[in-house]
ZATORKE-195735 format. One line per 5 residues: for each residue x, y, z of C-alpha. Coordinates in steps of 0.1 Angstrom, whole numbers, plus 5000, padded with zeros to 4 digits. Layout:
N
X/Y/Z | ...
END
This chain:
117
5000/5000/5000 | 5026/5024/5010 | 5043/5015/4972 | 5007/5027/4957 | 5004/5061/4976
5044/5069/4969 | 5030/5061/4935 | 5002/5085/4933 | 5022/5113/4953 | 5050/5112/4925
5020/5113/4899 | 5003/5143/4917 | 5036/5160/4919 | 5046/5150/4883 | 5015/5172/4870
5016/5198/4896 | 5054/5203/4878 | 5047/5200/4843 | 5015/5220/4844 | 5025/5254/4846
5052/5256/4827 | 5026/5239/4800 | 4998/5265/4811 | 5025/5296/4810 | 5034/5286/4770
4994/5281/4761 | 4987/5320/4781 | 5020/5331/4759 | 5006/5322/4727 | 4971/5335/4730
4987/5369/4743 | 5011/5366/4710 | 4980/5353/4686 | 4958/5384/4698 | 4988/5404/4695
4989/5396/4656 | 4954/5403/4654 | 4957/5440/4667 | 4987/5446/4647 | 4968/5439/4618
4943/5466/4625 | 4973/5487/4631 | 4969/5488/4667 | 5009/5491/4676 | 5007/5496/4714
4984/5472/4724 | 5002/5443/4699 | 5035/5455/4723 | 5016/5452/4752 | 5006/5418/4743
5041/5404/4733 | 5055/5416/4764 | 5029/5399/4785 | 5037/5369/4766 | 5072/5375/4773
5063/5377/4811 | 5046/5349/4812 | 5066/5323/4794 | 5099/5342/4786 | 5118/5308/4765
5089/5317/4738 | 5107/5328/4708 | 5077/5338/4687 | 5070/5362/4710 | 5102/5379/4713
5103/5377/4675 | 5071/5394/4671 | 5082/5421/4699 | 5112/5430/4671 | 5091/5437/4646
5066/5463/4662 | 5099/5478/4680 | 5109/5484/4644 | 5080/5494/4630 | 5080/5519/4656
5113/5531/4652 | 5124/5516/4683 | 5156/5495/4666 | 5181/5488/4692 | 5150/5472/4712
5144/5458/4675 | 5176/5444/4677 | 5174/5432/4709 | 5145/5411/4705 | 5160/5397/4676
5185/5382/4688 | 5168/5371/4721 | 5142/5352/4697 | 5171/5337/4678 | 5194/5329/4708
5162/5309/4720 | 5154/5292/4686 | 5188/5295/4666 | 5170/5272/4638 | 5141/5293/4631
5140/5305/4596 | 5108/5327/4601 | 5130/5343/4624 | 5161/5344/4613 | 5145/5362/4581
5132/5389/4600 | 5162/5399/4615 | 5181/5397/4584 | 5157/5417/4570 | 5160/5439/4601
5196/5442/4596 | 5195/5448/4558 | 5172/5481/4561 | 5194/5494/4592 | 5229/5489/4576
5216/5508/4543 | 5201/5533/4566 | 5232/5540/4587 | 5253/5541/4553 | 5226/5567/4538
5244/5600/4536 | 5214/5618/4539
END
């Protein structure tokens, strides 16, 4: 009997562990999905305000940090641009989505710093 509650206690715990990490990543990407959706009505503040929740509440999600870049940039914001960049591809070095944005990112700002104008 004693095997069986050991058992269950490790199974309880075993959920209790996983869970919010798993809960944290699920709250991230609805924040970043209804971040995209404001965006697209070209609601720039709130889309910030809902990546950087995301952020807070899961910070390992790269999507999020990605998606942060690009409204930093879009509002002229580019060494937080660059920052977020490179957070999203530290965290997900493989991402191409990501990695194009920031090359991308990086294209536009080198021809802009070389601009004599």
């Amino acid at each position: 009997m004693n095997r069986k509650l050991v058992f269950a206690l490790a199974l309880v715990l075993a959920f209790a562990v996983a869970t919010p990490h798993a809960d944290a990543r699920s709250d991230a990407k609805a924040q970043v999905e209804f971040g995209i959706e404001v965006a697209l009505r070209g609601l720039w503040q709130e889309a910030m305000y809902r990546w950087q929740r995301a952020i807070e509440l899961d910070p390992t999600y790269a999507p999020a940090w990605n998606n942060l870049g690009i409204a930093f940039e879009h509002e002229g914001r580019f060494d937080e641009a660059r920052e977020a960049y490179e957070t999203a591809l530290d965290l997900e070095p493989d991402n191409l989505h990501i990695e194009t944005n920031y090359d991308l990112f990086l294209e536009v700002n080198d021809r802009d710093s070389q601009d004599p104008r």
